[in-house]
N, C-alpha and C positions, 0 to 999 in steps of 0.2 A: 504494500500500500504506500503511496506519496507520502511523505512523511509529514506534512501539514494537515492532511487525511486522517493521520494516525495519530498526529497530537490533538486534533479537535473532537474525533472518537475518546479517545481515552481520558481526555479534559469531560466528559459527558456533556458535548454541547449540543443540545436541541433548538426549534422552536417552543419560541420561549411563551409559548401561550397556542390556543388549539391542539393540534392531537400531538403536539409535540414530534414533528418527524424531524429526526437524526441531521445533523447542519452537516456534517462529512457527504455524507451521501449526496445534498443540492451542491455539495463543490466539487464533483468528480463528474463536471464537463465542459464543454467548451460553448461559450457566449459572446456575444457583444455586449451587452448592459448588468450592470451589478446594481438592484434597486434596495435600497433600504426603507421599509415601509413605516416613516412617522404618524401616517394620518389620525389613528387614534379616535376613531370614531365615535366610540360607544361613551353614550352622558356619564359624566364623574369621575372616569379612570382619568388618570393624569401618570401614568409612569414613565412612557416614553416622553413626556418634556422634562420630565427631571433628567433622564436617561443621557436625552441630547444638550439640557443645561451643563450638567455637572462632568459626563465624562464624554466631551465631546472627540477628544482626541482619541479616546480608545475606540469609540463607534468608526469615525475617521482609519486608524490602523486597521482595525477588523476589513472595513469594507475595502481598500490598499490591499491589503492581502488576497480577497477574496479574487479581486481583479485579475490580479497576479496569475491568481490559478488557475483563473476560466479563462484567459487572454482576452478580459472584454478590454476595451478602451472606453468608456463611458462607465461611469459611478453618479448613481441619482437618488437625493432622500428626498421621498414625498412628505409631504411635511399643510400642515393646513395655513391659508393666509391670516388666518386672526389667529397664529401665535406668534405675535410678533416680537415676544421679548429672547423666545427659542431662537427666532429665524436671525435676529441681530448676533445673538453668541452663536450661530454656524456662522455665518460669514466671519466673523471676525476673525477665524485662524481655518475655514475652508482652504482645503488645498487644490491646488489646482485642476488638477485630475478629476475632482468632484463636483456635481452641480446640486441646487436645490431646484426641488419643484411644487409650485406652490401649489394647493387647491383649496377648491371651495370648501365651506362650513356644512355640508349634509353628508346622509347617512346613506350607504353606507363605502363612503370615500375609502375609507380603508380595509377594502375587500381587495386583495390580491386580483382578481380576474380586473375591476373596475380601475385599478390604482395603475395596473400594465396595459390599459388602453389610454387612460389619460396622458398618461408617459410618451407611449411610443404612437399610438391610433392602430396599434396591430392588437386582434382578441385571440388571445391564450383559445388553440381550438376545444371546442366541446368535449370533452372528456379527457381533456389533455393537458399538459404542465406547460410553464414558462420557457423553459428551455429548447421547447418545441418552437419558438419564436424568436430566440436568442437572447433569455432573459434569466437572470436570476436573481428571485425573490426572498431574502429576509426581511425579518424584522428586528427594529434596534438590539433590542437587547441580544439576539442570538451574533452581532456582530461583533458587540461591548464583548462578550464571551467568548467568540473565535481568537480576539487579539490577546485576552490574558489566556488562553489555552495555546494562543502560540508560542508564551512568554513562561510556562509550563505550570498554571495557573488552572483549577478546574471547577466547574463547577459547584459552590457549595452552598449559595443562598440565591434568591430568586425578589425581584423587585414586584412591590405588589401596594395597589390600593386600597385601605379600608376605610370606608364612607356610609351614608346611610344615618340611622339611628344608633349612631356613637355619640362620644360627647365632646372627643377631636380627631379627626378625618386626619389621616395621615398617610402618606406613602413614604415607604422604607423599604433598603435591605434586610430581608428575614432570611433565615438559618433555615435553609432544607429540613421538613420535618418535625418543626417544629406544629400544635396544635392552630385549628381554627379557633378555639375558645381564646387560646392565648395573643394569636393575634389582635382578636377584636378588643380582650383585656387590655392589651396596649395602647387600645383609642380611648383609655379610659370608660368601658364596658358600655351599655346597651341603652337606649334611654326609652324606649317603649317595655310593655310588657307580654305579647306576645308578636311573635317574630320569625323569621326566616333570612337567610342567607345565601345570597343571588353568586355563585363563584362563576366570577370573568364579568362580565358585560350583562346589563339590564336586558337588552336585546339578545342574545346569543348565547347566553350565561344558562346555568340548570340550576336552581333550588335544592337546596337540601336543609336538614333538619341536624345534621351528626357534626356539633362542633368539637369530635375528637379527631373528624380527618385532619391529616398531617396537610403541611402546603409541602409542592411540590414543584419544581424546576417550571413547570407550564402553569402553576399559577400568577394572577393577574390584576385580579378583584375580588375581594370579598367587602359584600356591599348588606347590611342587614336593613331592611325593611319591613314593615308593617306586615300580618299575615292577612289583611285583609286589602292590601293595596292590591291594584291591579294589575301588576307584574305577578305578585303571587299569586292570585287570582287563574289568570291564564296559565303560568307556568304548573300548578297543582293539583288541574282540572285530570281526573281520572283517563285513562284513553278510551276507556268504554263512555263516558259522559261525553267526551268530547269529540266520538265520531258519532254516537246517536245521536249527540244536538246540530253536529256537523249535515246531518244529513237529513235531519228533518227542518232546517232552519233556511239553509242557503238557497238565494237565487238568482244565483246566477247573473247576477250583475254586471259580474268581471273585474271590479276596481284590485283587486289581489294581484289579476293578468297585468291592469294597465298601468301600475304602479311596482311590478316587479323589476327591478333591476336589471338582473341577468337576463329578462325577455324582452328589455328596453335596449341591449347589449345585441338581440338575436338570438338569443340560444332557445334552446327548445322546452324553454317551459311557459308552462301554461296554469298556473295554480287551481282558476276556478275549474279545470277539466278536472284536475284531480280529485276536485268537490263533488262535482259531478259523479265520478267513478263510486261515490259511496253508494249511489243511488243504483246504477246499473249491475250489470251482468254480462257473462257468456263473451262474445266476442267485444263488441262497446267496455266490457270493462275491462279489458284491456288496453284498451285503445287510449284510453280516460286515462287509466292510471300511469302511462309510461309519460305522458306531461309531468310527471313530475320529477323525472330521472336529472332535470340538470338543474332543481333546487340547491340552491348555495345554503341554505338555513338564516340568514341574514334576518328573518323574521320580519321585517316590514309590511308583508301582508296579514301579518294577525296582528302587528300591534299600530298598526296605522291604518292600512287600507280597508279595511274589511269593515262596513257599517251596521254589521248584525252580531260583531262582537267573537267571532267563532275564531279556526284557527286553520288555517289555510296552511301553514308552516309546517306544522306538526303533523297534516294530514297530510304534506309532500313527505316528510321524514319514516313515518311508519310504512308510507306506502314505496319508498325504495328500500326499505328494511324488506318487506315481501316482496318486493320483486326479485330483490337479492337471493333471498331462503330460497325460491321458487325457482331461479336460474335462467331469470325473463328480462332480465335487464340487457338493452339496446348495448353495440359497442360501441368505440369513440367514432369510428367511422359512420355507423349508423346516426349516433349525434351530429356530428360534425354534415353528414347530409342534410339533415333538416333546420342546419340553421342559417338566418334571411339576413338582409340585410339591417343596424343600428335603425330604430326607431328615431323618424324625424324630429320626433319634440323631445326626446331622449334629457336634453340639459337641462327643459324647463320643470321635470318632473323629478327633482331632487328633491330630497326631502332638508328641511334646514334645522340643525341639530337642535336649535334653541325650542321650534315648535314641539318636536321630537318628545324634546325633554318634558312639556309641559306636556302631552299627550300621556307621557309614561308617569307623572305625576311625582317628578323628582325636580322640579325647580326648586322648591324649598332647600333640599340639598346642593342644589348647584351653587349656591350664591355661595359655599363656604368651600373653598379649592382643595385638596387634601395635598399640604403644601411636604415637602421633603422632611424628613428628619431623621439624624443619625440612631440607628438601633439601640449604639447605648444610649442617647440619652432618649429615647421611650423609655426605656426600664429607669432611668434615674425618672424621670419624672412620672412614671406610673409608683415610682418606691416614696415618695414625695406626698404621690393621692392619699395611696393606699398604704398607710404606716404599718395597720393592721397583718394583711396579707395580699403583698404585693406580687404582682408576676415573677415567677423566679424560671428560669427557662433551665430546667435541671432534666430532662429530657428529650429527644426528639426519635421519631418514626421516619425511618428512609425507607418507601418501598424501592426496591429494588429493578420496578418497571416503570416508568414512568411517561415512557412514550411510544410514539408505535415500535412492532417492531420484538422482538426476544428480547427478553429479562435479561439484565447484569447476572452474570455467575458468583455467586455470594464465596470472597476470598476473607474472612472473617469468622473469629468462631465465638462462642461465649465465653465470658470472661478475660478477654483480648481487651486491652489499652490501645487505645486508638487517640489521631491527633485531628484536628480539622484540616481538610485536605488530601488525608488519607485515604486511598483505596479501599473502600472495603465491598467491592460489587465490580468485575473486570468484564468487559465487554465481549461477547462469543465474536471472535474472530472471523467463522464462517458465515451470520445471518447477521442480518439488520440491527446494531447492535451498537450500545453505548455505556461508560462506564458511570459507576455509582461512587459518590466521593462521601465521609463523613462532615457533618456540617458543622460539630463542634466538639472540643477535648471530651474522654472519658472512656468508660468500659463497655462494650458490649453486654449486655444482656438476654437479648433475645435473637436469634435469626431466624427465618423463617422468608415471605415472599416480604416481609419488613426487617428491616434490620435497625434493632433499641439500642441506642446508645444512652449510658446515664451518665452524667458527671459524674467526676472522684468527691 
């Protein structure tokens, strides 16, 4: 393997948010453009402008390197025009080699497929990757993380927002593995009384209820909200409720279709078809359900378009879940034939993030930025709230798998002294595969597909 291959494998560096796929893997080819994806879409995350404020030169190095590899000559961060305080600190030490590209304030600007058309005006084909267009796509952080894994630096904490019903909204470096409960403990704890917690993004994010999951290398957001807002609302709605209301409710209107994205882009979906499909049968419902095969999940049709309140998104996601099981899913060729030409009004049917917000019923939150702050001093000032019983981070949970792809091979055993930084999860050398590093001093305790580390 290229040895910058096998130091960013073994550094464990992923995509540093969604399904986390392997950063080694998108650098073993050959391109013209190296895009670093700032946009940042989703209401209230704010990590990637700390990311690009504070360590601008490492994102800078990563993305120089990555160049290198692919032999692009073009290096481009997307980045939004209303951040202009981000956009003044890149130019100010931007190198030459690299450009900014501005864009508008809507959603969802920072979709991969959407971000490498405004870039270039060429679309990533239907069912196909960047590279197929001479493009490769990360995002900040997995760059920030390419440059110290070149510099023999690996993975051990992950940058993450916590916003919502806290009592201070913060973004920080956190320690691999460590708790959701703990996290949130750091924003100085919950300020409603009953609640949920949105991980990643209001729009794209999933709900869950277990604040003893660990965060992990691809987390991004954890946002606690009301359990009766309307993010949790939608996001909580049973699949059995939400396809018999889906189907006894929808009519087909189309605004899902005519407000989707990727079918504003040409590709071949169609949401309200898939609506449709709940209704039919026999040959029609297949026909119905395969509109839904080039859904991005971006959600915009259930949490915006959709005037009967249903869920148009979820009903594209389950329904390529069966097509899948079923072995009925189109190829990229097959996509790639049915897709048309970019919809003329295509620019004027953005959605603008600010409406967005107030639709999702998080302005209240917006107005208060969840502004940077060193890890340690969260815990000094959370040890300041809470004299009582202050967050003390005398644990953490590493699984072992954290992205697509084969598990780390667990090199670690119980009762083993471990340091931060340390190996203790080595990358399968023959499959898809990235290595697991300790996130902070102590002894092993447990291994299993988690690996417990406790302080001494």
């Amino acid at each position: 393997m290229d040895p910058l291959l096998k130091q960013v494998q073994d550094g464990g560096v992923i995509g540093a948010g969604g399904a986390g796929f392997p950063t080694y893997v998108k650098l073993d080819c050959q391109v013209d453009l190296v895009l670093a994806n700032g946009a940042e879409c989703e209401p209230l995350l704010y990590k990637d402008q700390v990311l690009m404020q504070r360590w601008a030169d490492e994102l800078f190095g990563g993305m120089l390197l990555a160049m290198k590899q692919v032999g692009a000559s073009r290096g481009v961060i997307g980045i939004k025009k209303k951040n202009t305080d981000t956009i003044a600190i890149l130019q100010a030490t931007l190198p030459e080699s690299l450009e900014l590209f501005l864009m508008e304030d809507v959603y969802p600007a920072g979709d991969e497929v959407e971000m490498v058309y405004e870039v270039t005006g060429k679309r990533i084909p239907s069912g196909g990757l960047p590279k197929e267009i001479g493009v490769m796509v990360n995002n900040i952080e997995s760059f920030v993380n390419l440059f110290r894994a070149s510099k023999g630096i690996p993975v051990t904490e992950t940058m993450v927002t916590v916003h919502g019903e806290v009592v201070r909204p913060y973004t920080a470096w956190l320690p691999v593995g460590i708790s959701y409960q703990q996290a949130i403990d750091l924003a100085g704890g919950i300020t409603c009384d009953d609640f949920v917690v949105v991980e990643g993004g209001p729009m794209m994010g999933s709900v869950t209820e277990d604040l003893t999951q660990p965060v992990t290398k691809i987390s991004s957001g954890l946002l606690v909200i009301p359990r009766e807002s309307r993010i949790a609302r939608f996001k909580m709605r049973s699949e059995e409720d939400m396809l018999r209301i889906g189907k006894s409710a929808c009519d087909q209107c189309s605004l899902c279709t005519s407000m989707c994205p990727r079918g504003l882009l040409g590709y071949p979906i169609q949401p309200h078809l898939a609506m449709r499909g709940l209704q039919a049968s026999g040959e029609n419902h297949l026909s119905y359900t395969l509109a839904a095969q080039a859904c991005s999940g971006c959600n915009l049709c259930t949490m915006w378009a959709c005037p009967e309140g249903l869920d148009p998104s979820r009903v594209c996601g389950i329904t390529k879940r069966d097509l899948r099981d079923s072995n009925q899913l189109l190829s990229p060729q097959q996509l790639q034939a049915q897709t048309v030409d970019v919809h003329p009004l295509r620019e004027y049917r953005g959605v603008p993030t600010k409406r967005l917000t107030r639709r999702l019923e998080l302005s209240e939150y917006a107005l208060k930025k969840a502004q940077f702050i060193q890890f340690d001093e969260l815990l000094q000032a959370n040890r300041q709230q809470n004299r009582v019983q202050p967050v003390s981070i005398t644990q953490v949970r590493i699984p072992l798998s954290q992205h697509i792809g084969k598990p780390a091979a667990v090199v670690v055993k119980v009762g083993d002294s471990v340091k931060k930084g340390q190996l203790i999860g080595k990358a399968d050398a023959e499959a898809l595969s990235v290595s697991v590093h300790a996130s902070i001093d102590g002894k092993v305790t447990a291994v299993n597909n988690v690996v417990v580390i406790e302080r001494n």
